[in-house]
C-alpha positions as CSV (number, residue, x, y, z in Angstrom):
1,X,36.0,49.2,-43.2
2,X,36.0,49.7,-47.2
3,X,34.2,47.0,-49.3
4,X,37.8,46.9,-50.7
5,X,39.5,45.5,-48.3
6,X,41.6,41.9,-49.1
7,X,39.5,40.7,-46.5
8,X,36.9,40.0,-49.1
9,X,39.3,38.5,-51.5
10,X,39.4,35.5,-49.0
11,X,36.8,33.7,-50.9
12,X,38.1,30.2,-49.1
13,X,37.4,31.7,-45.5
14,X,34.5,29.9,-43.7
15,X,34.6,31.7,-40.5
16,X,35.1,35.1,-39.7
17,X,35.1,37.1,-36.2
18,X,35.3,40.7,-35.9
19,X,33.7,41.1,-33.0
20,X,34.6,43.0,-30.3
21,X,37.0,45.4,-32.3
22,X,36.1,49.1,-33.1
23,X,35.2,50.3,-36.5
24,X,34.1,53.8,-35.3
25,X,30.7,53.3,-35.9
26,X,31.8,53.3,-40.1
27,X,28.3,51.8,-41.9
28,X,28.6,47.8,-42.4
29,X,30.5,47.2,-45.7
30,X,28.5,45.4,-48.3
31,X,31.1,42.6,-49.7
32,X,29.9,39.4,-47.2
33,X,28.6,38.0,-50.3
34,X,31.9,37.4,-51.7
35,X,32.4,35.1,-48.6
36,X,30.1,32.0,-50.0
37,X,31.7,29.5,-47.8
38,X,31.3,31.3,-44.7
39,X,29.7,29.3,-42.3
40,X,30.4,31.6,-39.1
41,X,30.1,35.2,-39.0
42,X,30.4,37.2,-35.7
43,X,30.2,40.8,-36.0
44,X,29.1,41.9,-32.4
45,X,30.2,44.2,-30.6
46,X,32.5,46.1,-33.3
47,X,31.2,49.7,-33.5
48,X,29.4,49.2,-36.8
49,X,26.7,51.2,-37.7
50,X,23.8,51.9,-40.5
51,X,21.7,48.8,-41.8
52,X,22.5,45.5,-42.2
53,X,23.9,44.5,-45.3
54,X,21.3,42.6,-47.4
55,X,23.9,40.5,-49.0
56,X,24.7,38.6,-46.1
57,X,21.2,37.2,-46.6
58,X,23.1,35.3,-49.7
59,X,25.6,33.5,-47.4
60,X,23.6,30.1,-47.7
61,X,26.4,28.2,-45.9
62,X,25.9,29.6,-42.6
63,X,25.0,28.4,-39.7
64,X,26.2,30.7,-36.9
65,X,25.5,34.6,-37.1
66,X,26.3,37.0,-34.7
67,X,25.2,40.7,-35.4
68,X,24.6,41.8,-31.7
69,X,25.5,45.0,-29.5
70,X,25.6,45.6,-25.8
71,X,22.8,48.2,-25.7
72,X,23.4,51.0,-28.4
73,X,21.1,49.3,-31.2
74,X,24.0,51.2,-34.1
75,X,22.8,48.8,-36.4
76,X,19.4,48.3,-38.1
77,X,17.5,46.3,-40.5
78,X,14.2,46.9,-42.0
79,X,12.8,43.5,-42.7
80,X,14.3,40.8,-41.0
81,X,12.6,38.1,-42.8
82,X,14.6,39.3,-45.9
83,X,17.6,38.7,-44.3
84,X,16.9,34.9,-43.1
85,X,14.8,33.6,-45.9
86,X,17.6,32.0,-47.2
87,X,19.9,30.8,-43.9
88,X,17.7,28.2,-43.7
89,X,21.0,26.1,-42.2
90,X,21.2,28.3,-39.2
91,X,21.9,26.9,-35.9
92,X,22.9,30.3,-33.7
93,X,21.1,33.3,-34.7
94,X,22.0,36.1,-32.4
95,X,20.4,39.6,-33.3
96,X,20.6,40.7,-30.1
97,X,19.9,45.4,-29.6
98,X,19.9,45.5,-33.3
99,X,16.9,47.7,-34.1
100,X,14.9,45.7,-35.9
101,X,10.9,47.3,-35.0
102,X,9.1,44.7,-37.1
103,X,7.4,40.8,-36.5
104,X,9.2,38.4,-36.2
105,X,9.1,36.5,-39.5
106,X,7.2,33.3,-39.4
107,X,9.7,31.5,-41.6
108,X,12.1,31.2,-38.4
109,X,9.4,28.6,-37.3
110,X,10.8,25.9,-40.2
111,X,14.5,26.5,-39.1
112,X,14.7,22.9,-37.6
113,X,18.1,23.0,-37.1
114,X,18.4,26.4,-34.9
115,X,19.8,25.6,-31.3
116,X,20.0,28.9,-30.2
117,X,17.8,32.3,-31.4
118,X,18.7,35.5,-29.6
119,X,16.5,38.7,-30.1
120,X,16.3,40.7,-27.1
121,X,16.0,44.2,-27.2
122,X,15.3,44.7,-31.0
123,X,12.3,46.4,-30.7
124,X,10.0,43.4,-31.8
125,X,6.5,43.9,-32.5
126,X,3.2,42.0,-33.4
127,X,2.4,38.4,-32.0
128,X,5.3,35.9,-31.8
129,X,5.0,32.6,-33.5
130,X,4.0,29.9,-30.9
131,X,5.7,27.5,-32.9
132,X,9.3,28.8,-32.5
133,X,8.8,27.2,-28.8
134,X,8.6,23.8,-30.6
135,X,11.5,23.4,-33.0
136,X,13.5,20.1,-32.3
137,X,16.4,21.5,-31.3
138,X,16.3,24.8,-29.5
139,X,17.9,25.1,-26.3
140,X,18.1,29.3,-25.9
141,X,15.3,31.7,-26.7
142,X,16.3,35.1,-25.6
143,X,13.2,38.0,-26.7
144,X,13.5,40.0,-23.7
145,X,13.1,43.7,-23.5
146,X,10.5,43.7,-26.2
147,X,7.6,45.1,-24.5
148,X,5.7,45.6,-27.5
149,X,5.9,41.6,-28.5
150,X,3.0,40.0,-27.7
151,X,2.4,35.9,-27.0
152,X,1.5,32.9,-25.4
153,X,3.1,29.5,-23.4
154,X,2.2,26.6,-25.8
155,X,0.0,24.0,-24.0
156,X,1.5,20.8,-25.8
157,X,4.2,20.2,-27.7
158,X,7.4,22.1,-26.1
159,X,10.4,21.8,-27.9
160,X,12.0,19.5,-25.3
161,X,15.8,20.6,-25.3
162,X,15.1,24.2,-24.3
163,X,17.7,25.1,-21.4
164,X,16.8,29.1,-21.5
165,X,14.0,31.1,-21.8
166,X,14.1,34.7,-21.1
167,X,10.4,36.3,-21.6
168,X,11.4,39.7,-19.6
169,X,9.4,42.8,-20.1
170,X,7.4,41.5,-23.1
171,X,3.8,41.2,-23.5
172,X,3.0,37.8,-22.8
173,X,-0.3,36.6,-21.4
174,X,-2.4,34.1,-20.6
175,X,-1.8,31.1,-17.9
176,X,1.8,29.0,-17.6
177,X,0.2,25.8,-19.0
178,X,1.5,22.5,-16.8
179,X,2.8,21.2,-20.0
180,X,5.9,23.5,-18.7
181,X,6.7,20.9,-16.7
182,X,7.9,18.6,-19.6
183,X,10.8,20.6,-20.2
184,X,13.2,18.2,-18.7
185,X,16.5,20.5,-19.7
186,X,15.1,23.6,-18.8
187,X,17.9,25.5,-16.3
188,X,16.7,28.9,-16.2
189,X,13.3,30.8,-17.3
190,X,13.1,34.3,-16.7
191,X,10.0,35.8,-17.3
192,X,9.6,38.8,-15.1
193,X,7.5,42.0,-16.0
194,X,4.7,39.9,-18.0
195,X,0.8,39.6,-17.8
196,X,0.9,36.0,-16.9
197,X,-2.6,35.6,-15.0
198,X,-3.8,31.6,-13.3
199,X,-2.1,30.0,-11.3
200,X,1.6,28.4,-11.2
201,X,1.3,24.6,-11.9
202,X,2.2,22.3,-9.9
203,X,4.5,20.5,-12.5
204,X,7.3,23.3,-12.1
205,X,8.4,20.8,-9.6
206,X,9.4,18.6,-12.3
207,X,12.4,20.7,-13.7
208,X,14.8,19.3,-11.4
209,X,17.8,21.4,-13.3
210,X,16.2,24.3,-12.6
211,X,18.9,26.6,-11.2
212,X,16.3,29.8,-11.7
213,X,13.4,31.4,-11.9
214,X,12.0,34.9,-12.3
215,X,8.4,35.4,-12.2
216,X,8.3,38.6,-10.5
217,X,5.7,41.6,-11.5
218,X,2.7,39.1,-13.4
219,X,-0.6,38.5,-12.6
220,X,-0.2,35.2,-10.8
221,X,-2.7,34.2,-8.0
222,X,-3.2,31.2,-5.9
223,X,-0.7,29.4,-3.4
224,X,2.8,28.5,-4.5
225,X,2.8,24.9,-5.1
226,X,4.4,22.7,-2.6
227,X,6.6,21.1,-5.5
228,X,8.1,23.5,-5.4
229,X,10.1,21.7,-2.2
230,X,11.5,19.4,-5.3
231,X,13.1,22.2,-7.3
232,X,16.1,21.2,-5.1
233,X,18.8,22.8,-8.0
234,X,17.0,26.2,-7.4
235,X,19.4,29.3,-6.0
236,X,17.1,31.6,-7.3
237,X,13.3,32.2,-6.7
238,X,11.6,35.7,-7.2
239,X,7.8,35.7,-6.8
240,X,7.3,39.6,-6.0
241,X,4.2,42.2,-6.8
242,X,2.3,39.3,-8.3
243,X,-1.2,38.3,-6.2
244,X,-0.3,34.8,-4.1
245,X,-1.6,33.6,-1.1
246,X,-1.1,30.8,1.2
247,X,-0.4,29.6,4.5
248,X,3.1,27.6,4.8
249,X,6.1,28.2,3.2
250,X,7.8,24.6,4.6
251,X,8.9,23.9,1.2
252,X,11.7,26.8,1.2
253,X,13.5,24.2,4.3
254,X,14.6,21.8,0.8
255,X,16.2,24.8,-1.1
256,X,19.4,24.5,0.0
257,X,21.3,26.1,-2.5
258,X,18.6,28.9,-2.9
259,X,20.7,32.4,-2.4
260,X,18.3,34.6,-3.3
261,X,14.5,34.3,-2.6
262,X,12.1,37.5,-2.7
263,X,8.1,37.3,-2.5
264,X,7.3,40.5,-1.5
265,X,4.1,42.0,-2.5
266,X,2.2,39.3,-2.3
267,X,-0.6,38.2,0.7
268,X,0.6,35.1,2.9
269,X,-1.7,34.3,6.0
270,X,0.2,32.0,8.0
271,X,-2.5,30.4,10.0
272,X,-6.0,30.2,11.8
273,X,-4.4,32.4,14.5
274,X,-2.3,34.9,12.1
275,X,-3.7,38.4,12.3
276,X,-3.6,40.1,8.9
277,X,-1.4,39.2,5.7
278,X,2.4,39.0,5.5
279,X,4.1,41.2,2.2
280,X,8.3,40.1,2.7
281,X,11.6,39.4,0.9
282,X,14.1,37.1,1.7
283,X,17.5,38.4,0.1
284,X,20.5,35.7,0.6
285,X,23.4,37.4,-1.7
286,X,26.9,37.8,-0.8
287,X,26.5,41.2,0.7
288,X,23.1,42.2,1.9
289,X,21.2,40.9,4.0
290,X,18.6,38.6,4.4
291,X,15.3,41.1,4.1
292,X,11.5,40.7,6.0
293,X,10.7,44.0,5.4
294,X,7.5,44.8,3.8
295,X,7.3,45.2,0.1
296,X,6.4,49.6,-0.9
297,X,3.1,50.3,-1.5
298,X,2.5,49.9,-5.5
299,X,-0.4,49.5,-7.4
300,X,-0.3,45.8,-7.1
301,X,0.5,46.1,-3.0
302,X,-2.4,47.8,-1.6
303,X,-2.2,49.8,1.6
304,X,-3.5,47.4,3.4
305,X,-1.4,44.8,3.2
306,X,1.8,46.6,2.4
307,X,2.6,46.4,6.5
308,X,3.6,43.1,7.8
309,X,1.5,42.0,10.4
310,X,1.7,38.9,12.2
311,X,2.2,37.7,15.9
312,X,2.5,33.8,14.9
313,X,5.1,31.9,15.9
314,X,4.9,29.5,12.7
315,X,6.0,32.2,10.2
316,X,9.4,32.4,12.9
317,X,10.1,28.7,12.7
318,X,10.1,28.2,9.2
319,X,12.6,31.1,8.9
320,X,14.6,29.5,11.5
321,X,14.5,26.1,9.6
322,X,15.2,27.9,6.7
323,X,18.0,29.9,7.6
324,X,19.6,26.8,9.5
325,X,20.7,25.4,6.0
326,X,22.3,28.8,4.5
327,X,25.3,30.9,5.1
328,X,23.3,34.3,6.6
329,X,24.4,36.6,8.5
330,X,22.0,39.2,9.2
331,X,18.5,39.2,8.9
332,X,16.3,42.5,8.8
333,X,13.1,42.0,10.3
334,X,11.7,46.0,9.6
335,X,8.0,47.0,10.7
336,X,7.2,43.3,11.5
337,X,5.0,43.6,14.8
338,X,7.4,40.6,16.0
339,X,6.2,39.0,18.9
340,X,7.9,40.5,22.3
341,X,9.8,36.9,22.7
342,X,11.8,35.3,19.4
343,X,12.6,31.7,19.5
344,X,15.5,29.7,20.8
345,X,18.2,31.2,18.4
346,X,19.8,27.7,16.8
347,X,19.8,29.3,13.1
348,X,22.5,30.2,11.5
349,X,21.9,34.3,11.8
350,X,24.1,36.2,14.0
351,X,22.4,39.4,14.3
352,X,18.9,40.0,13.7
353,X,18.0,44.2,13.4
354,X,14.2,44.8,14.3
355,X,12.7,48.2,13.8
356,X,9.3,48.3,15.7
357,X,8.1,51.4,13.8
358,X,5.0,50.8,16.3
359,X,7.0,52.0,18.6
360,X,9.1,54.6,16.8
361,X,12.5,53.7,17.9
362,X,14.8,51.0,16.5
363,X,16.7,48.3,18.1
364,X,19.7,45.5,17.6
365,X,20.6,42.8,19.2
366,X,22.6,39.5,18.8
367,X,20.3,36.4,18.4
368,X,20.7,34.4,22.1
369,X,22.8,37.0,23.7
């Protein structure tokens, strides 16, 4: 696109979309500026390429801009804090694969009017500013992918209308702080592939809109709490390769609308009379099937708990209660050591496949047949 076009002659436009059209990766053209009363700009997904014109730092008006890709990161900027000094206005903010490989500017912490700030994949570095969590009005913080962008959960003082949080594969740390539990909005909080270390608090129970929840591959230890019985919006739950424990997993029977659950790689000893520790998924999606087999061995599964092991009875029941609310099919109970008798067969399962690797042969059969 030329910086000539009459597009830029439209000095009365105040929102302009481009996105999803192909400019054939031509560098962005440098005549936004004549735009002053643009208040939108969407330029994603458009096949531009080349750095970010600095000029649309000088459309003051604005209070939507939207400069992402799908995954190609065509377009860069060197600074980002010279391109948002002055949109202080900004409500949506949506950077999202553009190769930015700087901090995050600490100025984004005074926007008090941004909603929604989207910055996965951009190559973020340095600490992120704790207060971005607490502006008054943000409801989607996207900074995934950024494994180089290091942080920490506030402890007080969450901005209460977030709705999204997506944390995957950065380097966040420390403990989830109970004061998590005040975010009364919150729907979905993703925060897989972190170094979150403690314990999970008890007050996740209290985001009742909580539709899911990612917390797979941290360093979380303890028992999962039995709130978690109250996160009754849930549909899905991923725990895996992190270090829990515990004894009863009755609080899965309230999930009814859960269709996907996975825990694996964690150590679960069911009771007084279990022998050893229990490593298992739980997959409810459309197609496969509901999974028990043990998690692989990985640094954070050791050998010795990475085969499934138990002979009580308990561990069946609550899969039977559980399963008696949900819409499976088939279950996969692989290298489980089952017990040579199952239990009356009133769950919703129709088949049930057991491989006693033990043994060395495999075996199917049709739940009460």
């Amino acid at each position: 696109m030329s910086p000539n076009t009459t597009l830029f002659r439209l000095v009365h436009v105040e929102s302009l979309n481009l996105a999803y059209n192909s400019f054939n990766l031509s560098p962005t053209p440098y005549s936004f500026s004549n735009l002053s009363r643009l208040q939108y700009l969407n330029l994603s997904n458009s096949d531009f390429s080349d750095e970010i014109p600095h000029d649309i730092s000088q459309l003051s008006r604005l209070v939507s801009l939207d400069l992402s890709a799908s995954w190609d990161m065509t377009l860069h900027l060197p600074n980002m804090g010279d391109l948002v000094h002055n949109l202080t206005g900004l409500k949506e903010l949506d950077l999202y694969s553009v190769s930015l490989s700087s901090t995050i500017p600490p100025v984004l912490a005074n926007f008090s009017s941004l909603t929604s700030l989207e910055l996965g994949y951009c190559g973020l570095n340095g600490d992120f500013p704790v207060s971005i969590f607490q502006l008054p009005k943000l409801e989607v913080l996207d900074i995934s992918g950024n494994s180089n962008l290091s942080g920490f959960l506030p402890k007080p003082h969450w901005g209460s209308p977030l709705k999204y949080i997506d944390l995957y594969n950065t380097n966040f740390s420390g403990e989830i702080p109970a004061s998590i539990g005040n975010l009364s909005l919150l729907n979905e909080l993703d925060a897989r592939v972190c170094h979150f270390s403690g314990s999970l608090p008890s007050s996740l129970g209290n985001l009742s809109h909580l539709t899911l929840l990612l917390l797979d591959g941290n360093n979380l230890q303890g028992q999962i709490p039995v709130s978690f019985a109250d996160l009754t919006q849930l549909s899905v739950l991923t725990l895996s390769s992190n270090n829990l424990s515990g004894d009863t997993l009755e609080w899965v029977v309230n999930l009814t609308k859960l269709t996907a659950l996975d825990i694996a790689g964690n150590s679960f000893f069911l009771s007084a009379g279990s022998v050893g520790y229990l490593s298992f998924s739980l997959c409810n999606f459309m197609e496969p099937p509901i999974s028990l087999a043990p998690f692989p061995t990985t640094s954070k599964t050791p050998a010795a708990t990475a085969t499934t092991k138990t002979r009580d009875r308990d561990f069946l029941l609550h899969l039977k209660a559980y399963l008696a609310k949900q819409d499976a099919t088939k279950i996969i109970l692989s290298s489980s050591l089952l017990p040579e008798t199952l239990p009356p067969p009133s769950m919703a399962a129709t088949r049930v496949f057991c491989r006693r690797s033990a043994r060395g042969r495999s075996s199917s059969r049709t739940l009460g047949a």
